[in-house]
N, C-alpha and C positions, 0 to 999 in steps of 0.2 A: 472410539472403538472401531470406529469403519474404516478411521485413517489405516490402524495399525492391517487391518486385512489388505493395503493397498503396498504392495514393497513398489511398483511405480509410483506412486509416491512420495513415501521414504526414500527413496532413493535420489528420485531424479526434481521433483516438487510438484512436478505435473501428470496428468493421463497418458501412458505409452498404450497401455492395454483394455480393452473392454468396449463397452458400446457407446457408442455417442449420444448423448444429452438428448431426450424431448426436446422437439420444438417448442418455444414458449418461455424458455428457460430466462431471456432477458430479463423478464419484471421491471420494466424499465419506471413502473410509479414506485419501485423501490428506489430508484435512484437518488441521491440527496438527502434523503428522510432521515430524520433522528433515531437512536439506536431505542432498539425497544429493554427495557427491565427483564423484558420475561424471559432472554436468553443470557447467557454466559460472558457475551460478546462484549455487551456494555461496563462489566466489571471488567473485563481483560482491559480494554483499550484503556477507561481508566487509571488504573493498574500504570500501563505502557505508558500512558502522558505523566503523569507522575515519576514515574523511575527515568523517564527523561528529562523533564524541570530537574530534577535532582545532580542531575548531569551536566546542567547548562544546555539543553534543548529544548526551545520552548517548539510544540507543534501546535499551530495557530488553527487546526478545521482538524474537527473526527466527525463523520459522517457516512451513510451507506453508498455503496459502488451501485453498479448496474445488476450485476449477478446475483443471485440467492448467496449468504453468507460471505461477501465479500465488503470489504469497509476499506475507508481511506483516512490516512496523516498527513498533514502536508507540515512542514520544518517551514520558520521563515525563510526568507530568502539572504542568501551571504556571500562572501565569495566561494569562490570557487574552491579552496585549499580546505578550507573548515567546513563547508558545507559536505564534500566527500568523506570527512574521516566523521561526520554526525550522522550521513545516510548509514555507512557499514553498522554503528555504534545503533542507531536506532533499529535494522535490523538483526542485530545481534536482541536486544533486549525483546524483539515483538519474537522470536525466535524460542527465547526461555520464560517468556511471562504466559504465552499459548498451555502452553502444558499444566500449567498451576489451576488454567481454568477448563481442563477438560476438552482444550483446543488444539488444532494444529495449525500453523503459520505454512502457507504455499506460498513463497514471494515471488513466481516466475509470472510472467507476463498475462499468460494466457495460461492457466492450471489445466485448464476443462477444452476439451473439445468441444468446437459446436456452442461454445456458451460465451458472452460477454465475457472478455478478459480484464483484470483491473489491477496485475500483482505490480511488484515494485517497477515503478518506474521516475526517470527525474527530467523536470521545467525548467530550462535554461535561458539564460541571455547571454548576450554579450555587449559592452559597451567600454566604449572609452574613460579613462578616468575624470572626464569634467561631464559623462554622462549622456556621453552620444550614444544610439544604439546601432551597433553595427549592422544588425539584422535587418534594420530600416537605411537600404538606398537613398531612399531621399534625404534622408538625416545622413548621412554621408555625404552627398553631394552638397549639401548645402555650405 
């Protein structure tokens, strides 16, 4: 309900207009913590990990962010070619399963002023094909 009163929002995924967040807002002993029953959350995500196993996506960690209402997926790790067309794919599905539980999906980085940001984002490497990493100098030089 409070989503639909925010057309920044809707629109844009994040806060253009309005007041900035209380201080405090982190709850950082939420951070990690197992999703609670009592909210909607834990059946969406469900929900989302399922309709992506179904898909050939396994997402290996669902777990809470830092923010108040903010949760994380993490996809195993692949290359680079499949891994991008799984992110779009998996945010397309966390896009349309949101709504079925009373939810709204914000994937931008930072939704909230002022408040721990957690939305999509992606963990990369790079390495050679016998497994060097380039991002490690010294494993280059060697």
């Amino acid at each position: 309900e409070e989503y639909y009163r925010r057309p920044d929002l809707q629109i844009t995924g994040r806060t253009i207009i309005g007041k900035n967040a209380p201080r405090g807002q982190e709850m950082c002993d939420h951070y990690m913590a197992p999703l609670s029953s009592a909210t909607p959350a834990l059946a969406c995500m469900q929900e989302i990990q399922e309709e992506c196993w179904n898909m050939g996506i396994p997402l290996k960690t669902r777990h809470r962010e830092v923010a108040p209402n903010q949760f994380e997926f993490a996809p195993l790790f692949g290359p680079n070619t499949s891994q991008i067309d799984q992110n779009v794919m998996v945010m397309q599905i966390i896009e349309e399963v949101a709504p079925r539980h009373g939810l709204a999906a914000l994937l931008q980085e930072k939704p909230f002023n002022d408040v721990n940001g957690s939305g999509k984002h992606n963990n990369w490497s790079i390495a050679t094909g016998d497994g060097t990493q380039l991002l490690l100098p010294k494993a280059i030089n060697a």
